[in-house]
C-alpha positions, 0 to 999 in steps of 0.5 A: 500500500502506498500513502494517498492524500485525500484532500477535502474542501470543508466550509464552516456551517455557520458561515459557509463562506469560510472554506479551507482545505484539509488533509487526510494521508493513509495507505490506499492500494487504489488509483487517486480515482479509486481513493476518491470513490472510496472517501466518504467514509473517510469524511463522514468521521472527519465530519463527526468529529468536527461538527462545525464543518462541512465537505463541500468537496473532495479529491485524492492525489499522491502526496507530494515529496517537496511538501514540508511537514 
């Protein structure tokens, strides 16, 4: 299994207007396609364990090497 970035657009639900990014990473065996079909119950825990946001969207990419921790 190779780590895979779920990267999900959240926006607060008292102002939706106010959005960022999250990251997820966890070992996927799938395609970034696979991992995007897989995802939402992914987000839902994400989701559940922060209620004041809401996925909007979301994509799976391969984490990128030059990304700083």
């Amino acid at each position: 299994m190779n780590p895979i970035d779920l990267v999900v657009t959240v926006c607060a639900v008292l102002s939706p207007a106010t959005c960022e990014e999250q990251h997820i990473v966890f070992n996927y065996a799938g395609s970034p396609t696979q991992c995007a079909m897989a995802a939402p119950p992914y987000i839902a825990q994400w989701v559940g364990e922060h209620p004041k946001w809401q996925a909007v969207r979301w994509r799976c990419e391969y984490p990128h090497s030059s990304d700083k921790a």
